[in-house]
C-alpha positions as CSV (number, residue, x, y, z in Angstrom):
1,X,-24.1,-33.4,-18.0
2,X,-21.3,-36.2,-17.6
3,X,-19.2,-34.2,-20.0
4,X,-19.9,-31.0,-17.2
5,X,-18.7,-33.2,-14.4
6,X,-16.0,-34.7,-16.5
7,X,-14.3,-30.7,-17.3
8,X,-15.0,-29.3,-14.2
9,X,-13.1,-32.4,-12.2
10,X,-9.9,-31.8,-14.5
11,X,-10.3,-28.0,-14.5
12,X,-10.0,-28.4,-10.6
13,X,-7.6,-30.9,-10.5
14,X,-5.1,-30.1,-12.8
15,X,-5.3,-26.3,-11.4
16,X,-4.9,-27.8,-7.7
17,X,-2.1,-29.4,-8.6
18,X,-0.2,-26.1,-10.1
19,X,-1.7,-23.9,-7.2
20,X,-1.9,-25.8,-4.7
21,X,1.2,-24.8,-3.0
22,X,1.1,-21.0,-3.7
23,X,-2.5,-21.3,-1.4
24,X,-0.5,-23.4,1.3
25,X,1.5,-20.0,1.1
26,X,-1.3,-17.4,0.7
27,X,-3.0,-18.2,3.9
28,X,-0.2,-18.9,6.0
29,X,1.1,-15.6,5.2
30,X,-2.2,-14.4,5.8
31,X,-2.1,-15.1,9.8
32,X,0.9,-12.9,9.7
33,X,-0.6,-10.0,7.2
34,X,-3.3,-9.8,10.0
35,X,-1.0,-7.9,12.1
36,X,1.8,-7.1,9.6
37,X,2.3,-4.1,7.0
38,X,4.8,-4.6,4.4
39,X,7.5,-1.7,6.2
40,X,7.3,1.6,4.8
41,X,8.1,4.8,6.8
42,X,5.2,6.6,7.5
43,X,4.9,10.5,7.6
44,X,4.2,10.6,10.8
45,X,7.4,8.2,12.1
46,X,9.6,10.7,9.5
47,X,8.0,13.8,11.6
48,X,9.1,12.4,15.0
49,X,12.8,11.7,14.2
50,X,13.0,15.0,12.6
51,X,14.6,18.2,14.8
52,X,12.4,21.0,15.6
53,X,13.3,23.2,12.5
54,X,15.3,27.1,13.0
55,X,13.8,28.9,9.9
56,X,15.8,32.3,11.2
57,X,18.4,31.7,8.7
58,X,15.4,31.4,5.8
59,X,16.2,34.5,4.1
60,X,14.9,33.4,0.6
61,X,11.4,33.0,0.2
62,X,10.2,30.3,-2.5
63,X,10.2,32.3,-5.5
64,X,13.7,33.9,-5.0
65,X,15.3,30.2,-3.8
66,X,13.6,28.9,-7.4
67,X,14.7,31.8,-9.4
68,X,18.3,31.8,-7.9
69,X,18.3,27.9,-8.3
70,X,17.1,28.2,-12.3
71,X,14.7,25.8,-11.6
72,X,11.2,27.0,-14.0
73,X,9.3,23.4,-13.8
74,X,6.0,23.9,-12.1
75,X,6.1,22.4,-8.7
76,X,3.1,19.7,-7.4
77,X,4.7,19.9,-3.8
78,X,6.6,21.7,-1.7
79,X,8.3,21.7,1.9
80,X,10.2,23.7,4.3
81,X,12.5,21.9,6.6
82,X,15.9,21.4,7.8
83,X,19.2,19.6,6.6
84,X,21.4,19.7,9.0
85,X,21.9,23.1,10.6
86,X,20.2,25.2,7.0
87,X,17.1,25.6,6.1
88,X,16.1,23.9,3.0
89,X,13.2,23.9,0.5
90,X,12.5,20.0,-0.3
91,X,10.0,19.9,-4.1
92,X,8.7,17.9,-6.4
93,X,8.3,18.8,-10.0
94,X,5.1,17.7,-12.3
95,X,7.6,15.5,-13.9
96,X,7.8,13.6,-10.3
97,X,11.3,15.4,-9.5
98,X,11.9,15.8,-5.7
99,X,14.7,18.8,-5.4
100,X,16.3,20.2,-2.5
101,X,17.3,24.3,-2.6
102,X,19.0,26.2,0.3
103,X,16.5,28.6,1.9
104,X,19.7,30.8,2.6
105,X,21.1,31.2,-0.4
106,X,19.0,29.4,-2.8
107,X,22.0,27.2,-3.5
108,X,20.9,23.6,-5.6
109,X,21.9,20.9,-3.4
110,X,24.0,18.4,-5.4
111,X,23.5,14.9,-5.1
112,X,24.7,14.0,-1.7
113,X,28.0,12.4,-1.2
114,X,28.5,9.7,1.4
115,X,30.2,12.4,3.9
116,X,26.9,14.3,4.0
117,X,24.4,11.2,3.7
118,X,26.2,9.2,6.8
119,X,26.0,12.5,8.8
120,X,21.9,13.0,7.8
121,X,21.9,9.4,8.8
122,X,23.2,9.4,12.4
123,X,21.4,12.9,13.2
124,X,18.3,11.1,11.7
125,X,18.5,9.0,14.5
126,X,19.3,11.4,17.2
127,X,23.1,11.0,17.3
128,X,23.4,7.7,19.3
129,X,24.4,5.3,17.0
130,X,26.9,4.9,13.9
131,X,27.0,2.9,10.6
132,X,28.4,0.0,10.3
133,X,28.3,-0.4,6.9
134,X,27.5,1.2,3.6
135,X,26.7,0.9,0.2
136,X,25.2,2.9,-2.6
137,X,22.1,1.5,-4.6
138,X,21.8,1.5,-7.8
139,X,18.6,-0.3,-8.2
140,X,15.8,-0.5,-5.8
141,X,16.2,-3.5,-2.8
142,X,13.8,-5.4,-1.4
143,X,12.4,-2.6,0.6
144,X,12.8,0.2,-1.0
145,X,9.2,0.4,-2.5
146,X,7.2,2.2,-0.7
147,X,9.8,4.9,-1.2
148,X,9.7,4.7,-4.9
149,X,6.0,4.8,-5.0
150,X,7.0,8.4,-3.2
151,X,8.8,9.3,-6.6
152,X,12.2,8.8,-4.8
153,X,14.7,6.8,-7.3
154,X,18.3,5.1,-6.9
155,X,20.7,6.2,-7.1
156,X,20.2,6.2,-2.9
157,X,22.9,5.9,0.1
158,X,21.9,3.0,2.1
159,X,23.3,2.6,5.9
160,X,23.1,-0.7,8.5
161,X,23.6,0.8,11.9
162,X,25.4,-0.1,14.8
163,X,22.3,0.1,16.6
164,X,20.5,-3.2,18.5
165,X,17.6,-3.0,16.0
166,X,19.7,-3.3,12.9
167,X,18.0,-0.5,11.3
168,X,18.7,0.1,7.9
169,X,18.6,4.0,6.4
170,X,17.9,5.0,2.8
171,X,19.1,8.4,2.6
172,X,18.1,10.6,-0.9
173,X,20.9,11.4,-3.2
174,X,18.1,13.6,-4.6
175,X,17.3,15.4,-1.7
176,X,19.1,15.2,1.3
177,X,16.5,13.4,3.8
178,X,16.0,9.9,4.8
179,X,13.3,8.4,3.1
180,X,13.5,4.7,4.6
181,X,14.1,3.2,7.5
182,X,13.2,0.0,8.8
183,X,14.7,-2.8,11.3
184,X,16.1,-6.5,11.8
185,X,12.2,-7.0,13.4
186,X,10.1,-5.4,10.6
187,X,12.4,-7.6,8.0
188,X,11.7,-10.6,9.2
189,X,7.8,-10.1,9.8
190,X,8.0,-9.1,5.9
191,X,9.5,-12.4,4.8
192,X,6.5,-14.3,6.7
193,X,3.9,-11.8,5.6
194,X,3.6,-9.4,3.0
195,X,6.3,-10.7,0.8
196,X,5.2,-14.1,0.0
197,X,2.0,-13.0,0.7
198,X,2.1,-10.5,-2.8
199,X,4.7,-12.6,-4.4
200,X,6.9,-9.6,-3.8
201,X,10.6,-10.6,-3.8
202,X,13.1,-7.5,-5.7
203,X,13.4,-9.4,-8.6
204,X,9.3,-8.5,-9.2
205,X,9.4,-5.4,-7.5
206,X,12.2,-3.9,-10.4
207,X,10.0,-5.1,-12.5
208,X,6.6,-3.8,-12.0
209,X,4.4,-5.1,-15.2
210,X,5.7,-8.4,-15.1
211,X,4.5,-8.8,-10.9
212,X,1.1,-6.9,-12.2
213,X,0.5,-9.5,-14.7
214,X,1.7,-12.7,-12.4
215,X,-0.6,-11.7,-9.7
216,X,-3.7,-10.8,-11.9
217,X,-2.9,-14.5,-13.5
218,X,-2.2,-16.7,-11.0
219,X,-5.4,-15.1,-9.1
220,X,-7.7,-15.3,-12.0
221,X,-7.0,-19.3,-12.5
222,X,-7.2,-19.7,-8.9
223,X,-10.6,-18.1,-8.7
224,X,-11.6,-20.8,-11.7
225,X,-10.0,-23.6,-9.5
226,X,-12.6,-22.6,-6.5
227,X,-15.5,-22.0,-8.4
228,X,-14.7,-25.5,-9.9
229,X,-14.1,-27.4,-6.3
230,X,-17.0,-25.7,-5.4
231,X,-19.2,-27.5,-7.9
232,X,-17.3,-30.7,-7.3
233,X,-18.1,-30.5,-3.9
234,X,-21.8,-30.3,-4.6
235,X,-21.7,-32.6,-7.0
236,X,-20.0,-35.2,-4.8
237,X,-22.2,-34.7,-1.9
238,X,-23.7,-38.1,-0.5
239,X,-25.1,-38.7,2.2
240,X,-25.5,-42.4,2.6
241,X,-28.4,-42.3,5.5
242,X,-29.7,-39.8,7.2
243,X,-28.4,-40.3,10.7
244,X,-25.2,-40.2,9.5
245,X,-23.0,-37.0,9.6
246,X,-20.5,-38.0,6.9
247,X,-21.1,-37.1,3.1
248,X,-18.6,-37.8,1.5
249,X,-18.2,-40.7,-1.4
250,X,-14.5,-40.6,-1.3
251,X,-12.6,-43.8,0.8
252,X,-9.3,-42.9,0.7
253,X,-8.4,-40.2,3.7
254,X,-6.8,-37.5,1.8
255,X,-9.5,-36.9,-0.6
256,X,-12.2,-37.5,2.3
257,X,-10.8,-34.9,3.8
258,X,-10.2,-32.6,1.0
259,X,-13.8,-32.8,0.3
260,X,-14.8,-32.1,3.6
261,X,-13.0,-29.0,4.0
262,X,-13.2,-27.8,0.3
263,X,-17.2,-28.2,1.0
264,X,-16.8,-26.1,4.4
265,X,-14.6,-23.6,3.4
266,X,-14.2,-23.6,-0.4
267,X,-16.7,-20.7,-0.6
268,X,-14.2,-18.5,1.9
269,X,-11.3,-19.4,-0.4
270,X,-13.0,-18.4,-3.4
271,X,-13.5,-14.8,-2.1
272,X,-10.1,-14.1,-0.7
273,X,-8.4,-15.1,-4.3
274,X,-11.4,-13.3,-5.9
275,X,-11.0,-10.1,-3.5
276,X,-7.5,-10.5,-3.8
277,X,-7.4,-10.6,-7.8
278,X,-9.8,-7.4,-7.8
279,X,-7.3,-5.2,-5.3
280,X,-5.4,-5.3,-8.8
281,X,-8.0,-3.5,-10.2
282,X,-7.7,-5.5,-13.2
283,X,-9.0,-4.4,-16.8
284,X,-9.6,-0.8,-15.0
285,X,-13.2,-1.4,-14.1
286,X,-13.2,0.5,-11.0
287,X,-12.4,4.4,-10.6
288,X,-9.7,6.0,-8.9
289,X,-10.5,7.4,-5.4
290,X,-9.0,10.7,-5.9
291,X,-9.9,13.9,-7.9
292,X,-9.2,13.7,-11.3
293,X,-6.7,16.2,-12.9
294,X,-9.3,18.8,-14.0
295,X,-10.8,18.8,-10.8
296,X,-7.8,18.8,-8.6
297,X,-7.3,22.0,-10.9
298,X,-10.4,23.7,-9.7
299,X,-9.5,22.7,-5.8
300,X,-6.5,24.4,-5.7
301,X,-7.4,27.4,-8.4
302,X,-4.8,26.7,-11.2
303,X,-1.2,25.1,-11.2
304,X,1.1,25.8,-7.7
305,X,1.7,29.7,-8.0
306,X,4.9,30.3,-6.0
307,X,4.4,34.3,-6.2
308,X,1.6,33.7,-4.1
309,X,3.7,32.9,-0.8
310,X,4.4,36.4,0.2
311,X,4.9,36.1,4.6
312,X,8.6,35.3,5.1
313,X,9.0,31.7,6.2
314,X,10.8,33.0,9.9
315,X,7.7,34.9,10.6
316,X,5.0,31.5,9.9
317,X,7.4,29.8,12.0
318,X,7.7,32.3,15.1
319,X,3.6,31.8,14.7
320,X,3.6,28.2,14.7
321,X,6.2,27.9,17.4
322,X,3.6,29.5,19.8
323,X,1.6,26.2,19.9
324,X,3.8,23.6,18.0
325,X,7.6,21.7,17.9
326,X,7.3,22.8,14.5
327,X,9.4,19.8,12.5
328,X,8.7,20.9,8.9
329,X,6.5,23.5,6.9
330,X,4.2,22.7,3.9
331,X,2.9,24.4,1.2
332,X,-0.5,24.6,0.1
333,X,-2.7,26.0,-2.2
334,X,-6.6,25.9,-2.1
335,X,-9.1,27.9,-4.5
336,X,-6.4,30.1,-5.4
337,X,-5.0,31.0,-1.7
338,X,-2.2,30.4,-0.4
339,X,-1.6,28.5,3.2
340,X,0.8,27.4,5.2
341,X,1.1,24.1,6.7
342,X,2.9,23.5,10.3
343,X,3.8,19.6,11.3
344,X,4.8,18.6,14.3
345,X,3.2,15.3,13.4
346,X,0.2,14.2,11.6
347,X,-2.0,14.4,14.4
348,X,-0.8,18.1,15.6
349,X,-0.7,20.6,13.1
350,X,-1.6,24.3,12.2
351,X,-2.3,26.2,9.4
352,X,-1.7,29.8,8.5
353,X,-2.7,32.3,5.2
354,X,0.5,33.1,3.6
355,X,-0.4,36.1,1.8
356,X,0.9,38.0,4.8
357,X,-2.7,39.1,5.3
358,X,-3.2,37.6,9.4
359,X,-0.5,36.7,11.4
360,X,-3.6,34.0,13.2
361,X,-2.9,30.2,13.0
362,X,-5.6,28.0,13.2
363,X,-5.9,24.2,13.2
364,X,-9.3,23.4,11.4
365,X,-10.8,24.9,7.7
366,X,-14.2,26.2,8.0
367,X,-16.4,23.0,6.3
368,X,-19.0,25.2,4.2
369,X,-16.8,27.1,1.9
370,X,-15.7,23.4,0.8
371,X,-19.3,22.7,0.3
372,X,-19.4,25.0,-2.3
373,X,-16.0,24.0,-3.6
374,X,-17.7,20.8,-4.4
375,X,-20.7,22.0,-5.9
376,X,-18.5,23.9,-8.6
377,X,-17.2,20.3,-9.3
378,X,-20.6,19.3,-10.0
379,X,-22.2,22.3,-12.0
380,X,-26.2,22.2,-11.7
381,X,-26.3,19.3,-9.4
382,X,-27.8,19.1,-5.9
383,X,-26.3,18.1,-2.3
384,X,-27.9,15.1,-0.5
385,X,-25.8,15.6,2.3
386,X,-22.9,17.8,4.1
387,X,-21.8,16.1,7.1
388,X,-18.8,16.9,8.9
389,X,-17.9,13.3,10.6
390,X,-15.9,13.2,14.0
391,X,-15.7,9.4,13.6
392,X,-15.4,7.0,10.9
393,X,-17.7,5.5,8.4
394,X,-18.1,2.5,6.2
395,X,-15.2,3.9,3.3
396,X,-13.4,6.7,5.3
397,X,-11.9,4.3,8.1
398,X,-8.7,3.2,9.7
399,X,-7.7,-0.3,11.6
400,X,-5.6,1.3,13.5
401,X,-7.8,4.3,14.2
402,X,-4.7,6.6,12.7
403,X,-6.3,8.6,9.9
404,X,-7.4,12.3,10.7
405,X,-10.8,13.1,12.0
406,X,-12.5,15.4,11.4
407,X,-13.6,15.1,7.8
408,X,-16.4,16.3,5.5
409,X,-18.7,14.3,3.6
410,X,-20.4,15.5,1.1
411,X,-22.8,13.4,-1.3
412,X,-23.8,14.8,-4.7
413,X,-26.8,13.8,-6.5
414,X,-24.7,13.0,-10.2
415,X,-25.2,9.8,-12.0
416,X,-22.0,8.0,-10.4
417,X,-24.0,9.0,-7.1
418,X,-19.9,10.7,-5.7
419,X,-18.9,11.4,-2.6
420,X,-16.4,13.5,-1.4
421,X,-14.3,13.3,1.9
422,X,-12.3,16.4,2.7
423,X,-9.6,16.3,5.8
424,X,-10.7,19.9,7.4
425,X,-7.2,19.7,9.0
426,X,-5.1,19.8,5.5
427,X,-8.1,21.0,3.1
428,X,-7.4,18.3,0.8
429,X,-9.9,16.0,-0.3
430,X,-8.3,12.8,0.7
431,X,-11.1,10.2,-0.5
432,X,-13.7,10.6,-3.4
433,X,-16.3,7.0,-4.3
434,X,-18.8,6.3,-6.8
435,X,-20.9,3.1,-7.1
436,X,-18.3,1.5,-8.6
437,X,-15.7,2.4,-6.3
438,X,-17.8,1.8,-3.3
439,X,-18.6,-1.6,-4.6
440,X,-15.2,-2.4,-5.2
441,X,-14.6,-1.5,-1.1
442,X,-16.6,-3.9,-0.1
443,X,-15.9,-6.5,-3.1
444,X,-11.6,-6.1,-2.1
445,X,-11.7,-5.0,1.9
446,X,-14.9,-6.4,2.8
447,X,-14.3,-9.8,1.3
448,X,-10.4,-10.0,1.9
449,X,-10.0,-8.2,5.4
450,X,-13.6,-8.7,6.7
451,X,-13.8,-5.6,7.7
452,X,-17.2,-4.8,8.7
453,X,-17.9,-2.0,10.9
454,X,-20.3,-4.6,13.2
455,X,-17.2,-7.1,14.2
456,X,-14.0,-5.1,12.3
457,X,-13.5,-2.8,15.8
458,X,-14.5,-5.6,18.0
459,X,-11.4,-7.1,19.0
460,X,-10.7,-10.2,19.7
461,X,-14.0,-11.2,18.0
462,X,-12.8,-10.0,14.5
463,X,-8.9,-12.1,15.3
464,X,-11.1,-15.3,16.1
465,X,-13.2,-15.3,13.4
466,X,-10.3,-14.2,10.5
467,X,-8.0,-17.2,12.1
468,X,-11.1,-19.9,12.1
469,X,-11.9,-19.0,8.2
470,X,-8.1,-19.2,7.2
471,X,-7.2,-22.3,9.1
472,X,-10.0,-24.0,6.9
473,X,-9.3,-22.4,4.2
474,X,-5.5,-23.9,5.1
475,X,-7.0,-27.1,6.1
476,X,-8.1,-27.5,2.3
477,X,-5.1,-26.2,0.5
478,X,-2.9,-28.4,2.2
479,X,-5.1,-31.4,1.6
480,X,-4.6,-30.3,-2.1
481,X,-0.8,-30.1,-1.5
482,X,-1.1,-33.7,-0.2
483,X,-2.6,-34.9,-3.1
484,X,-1.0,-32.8,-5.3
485,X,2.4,-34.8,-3.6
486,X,0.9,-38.1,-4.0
487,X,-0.4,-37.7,-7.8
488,X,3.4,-36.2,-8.4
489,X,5.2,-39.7,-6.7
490,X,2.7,-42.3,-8.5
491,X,3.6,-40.3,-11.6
492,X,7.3,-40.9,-11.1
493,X,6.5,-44.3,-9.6
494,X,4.9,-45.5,-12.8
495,X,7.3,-44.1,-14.9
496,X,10.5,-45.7,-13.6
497,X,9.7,-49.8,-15.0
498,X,8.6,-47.8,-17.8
499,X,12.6,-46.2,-18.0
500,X,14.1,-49.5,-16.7
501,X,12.3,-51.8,-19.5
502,X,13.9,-49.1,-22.3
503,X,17.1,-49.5,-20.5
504,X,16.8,-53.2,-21.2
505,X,16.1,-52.9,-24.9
506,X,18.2,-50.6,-25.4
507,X,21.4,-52.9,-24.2
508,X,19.7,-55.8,-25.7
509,X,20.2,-53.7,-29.1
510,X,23.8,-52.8,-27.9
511,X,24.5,-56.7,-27.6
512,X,23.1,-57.2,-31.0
513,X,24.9,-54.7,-32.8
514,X,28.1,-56.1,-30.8
């Protein structure tokens, strides 16, 4: 038992003192990260800056722009928009190639020039402001992620404007369209949350394994260096009489207090670094949340079939214009049909069957053809339920309240107990779980964001409790630091006579050999 003690002690210690300061950063980042997202442009902010399209000029439809372009790859995604004054057909490949083709002419756009990406840049932002400076990227910066994870690559054109938010512009060699933009504001708000916060400078984001491996390591020992405080705190509990509120054995005031708070809030530490290890999803223990590739097949009836797209694009867009500032068109294909998709942003939006069969927009998908859709997934197993929600439940939920209702849930009786979620407003089904994956929700969310339905919505109950827990869990990390500080000067302390006495033999030697 003393030999326990003995390793658990050093297996804390010697951890605290080599992660003491990265948990000093973790939760004070974390106050920021509780109103902070790392800044990526959202659909939805893309949508609004984008000019209500003129598809009159769209004289090409898909599959004459593709064959006139040569391009035979089969597409996962495709979009109808503008760049500049033409209409312009924006893909992206199965190899994770975004395009751009001329819906006039079904010209190939070459990789933009810095003539054509500074004047995508201004009309991007309405034609009031100007670069002021202006580089080309080669390599991904520091925020340039969330674009990457998109599929768009450097080389990119990146632009500082003259405007009073210091917005920088990432404008698409590939394609023509700005696919990053963020200010002096959101910058800053990074460096104090999200990117210390994920250990996330561009040196780790260029290199992707090496920052998936550093976070899955440093969080697995610090999960060992709660667990072991946490038995150190029982093990050192004392109280020395009953009236007496104090029970700790320690004298000295740093470790007092480390105790203290370790005891308190050492078990909240322990599942933010646990949570936070398994948002990694390390050793691939949970599933994804999306359809797998054979299924995804059956959704949409068979790899994206251009031919399919028979009403000319000017006609769906006189249709959507009726009830929409149509910004951009998408493609879509479900159970072998083909649809059309009108944005104006992610909240309004129509859709329309583009096998120039009805000329009748409508916003919503019937929810029991997808019923059966799902039971095809699921050959000779039964429905427990088919519910179309109008308001969020425990997995398909938003803080901000900005994901699309209404959805449809639909639970099937298989082994992994699945569920599917299917926006009714896009046909897609935009979450699937399992009992793993639902585990891991509330393993990673539940435990790292506390966000539980009962206190998640009630703000500021939800801000008060988050800041209590982490200035605790603060409180004990920087008593760590302290100590870690003190251990660190008595080590150099002791070592100095140590130096100075070899100092003195060593020119007593000198003398001698003299």
């Amino acid at each position: 038992m003393k030999n326990i003690t003995k390793y658990t002690l050093l297996l804390h210690r010697y951890l605290g003192f080599a992660l003491s300061l990265l948990f000093v950063i973790w939760f004070l980042s974390g106050f920021a990260m509780m109103y902070v997202k790392y800044p990526t442009m959202r659909q939805n902010e893309r949508l609004q800056n984008l000019p209500v399209v003129d598809l009159s000029h769209a004289n090409l439809s898909l599959k004459e722009s593709l064959a006139k372009s040569s391009i035979t790859d089969t597409l996962r995604a495709v979009r109808l928009g503008m760049l500049l004054d033409r209409p312009v057909y924006r893909v992206t490949t199965i190899q994770n190639k975004n395009l751009a083709i001329y819906a006039d002419n079904g010209e190939l756009l070459t990789p933009t020039d810095t003539i054509l990406a500074q004047k995508l840049a201004i009309t991007f932002l309405k034609n009031r402001y100007l670069p002021k400076k202006y580089e080309t990227l080669t390599e991904i910066d520091q925020w340039m992620a969330g674009a990457r994870s998109m599929g768009y690559q450097p080389p990119v054109h990146r632009f500082k404007m003259n405007d009073p938010e210091e917005t920088y512009l990432y404008v698409s060699t590939q394609t023509g369209e700005v696919v990053q933009m963020v200010n002096v504001k959101q910058r800053f708000l990074a460096w104090l949350g999200p990117i210390p916060h994920w250990i996330y400078p561009t040196v780790l984001l260029r290199n992707r394994p090496l920052w998936n491996d550093m976070i899955i390591w440093t969080s697995s020992l610090g999960t060992l260096m709660c667990i072991a405080g946490i038995a150190m705190g029982f093990i050192r509990y004392k109280r020395k009489d009953k009236d007496s509120l104090a029970f700790s054995p320690y004298k000295k005031k740093w470790f007092r207090w480390h105790h203290y708070t370790g005891f308190v809030f050492g078990i909240f530490a322990f599942t933010w670094v646990f949570s936070g290890l398994l948002s990694m999803t390390p050793w691939d223990w949970a599933p994804f949340t999306r359809l797998n590739p054979d299924e995804n097949r059956q959704w949409t009836g068979g790899v994206f079939n251009p031919d399919l797209f028979k009403l000319p694009p000017s006609k769906a867009s006189a249709v959507f214009r009726n009830n929409l500032a149509l910004k951009e068109i998408h493609y879509t294909q479900l159970q072998g049909k083909p649809y059309y998709q009108g944005y104006q942003d992610e909240q309004h939006t129509q859709l329309l069957l583009a096998d120039n069969s009805s000329n009748n927009a409508f916003e919503l998908f019937p929810s029991k053809p997808f019923v059966q859709t799902v039971k095809a997934l699921n050959p000779a197993v039964n429905v427990l339920e088919a519910v179309v929600l109008s308001d969020y439940d425990d997995y398909y939920y938003s803080k901000n309240r900005d994901k699309r209702l209404p959805v449809l849930r639909v639970k099937m009786d298989t082994p992994e107990k699945t569920w599917y979620y299917i926006d009714l407003k896009t046909g897609q089904v935009v979450l699937k779980h399992e009992k793993k994956s639902r585990l891991e929700r509330w393993l990673y969310h539940g435990l790292h964001s506390l966000d539980f339905s009962f206190i998640f919505y009630k703000r500021p109950l939800w801000d008060i409790i988050v800041i209590i827990l982490m200035l605790g869990g603060l409180a004990a990390s920087s008593t760590g630091l302290v100590l870690t500080w003190k251990w660190l000067r008595r080590k150099v302390k002791n070592k100095k006579p140590v130096l100075k006495r070899q100092a003195v033999v060593e020119d007593r030697l000198k003398d001698g050999v003299q």
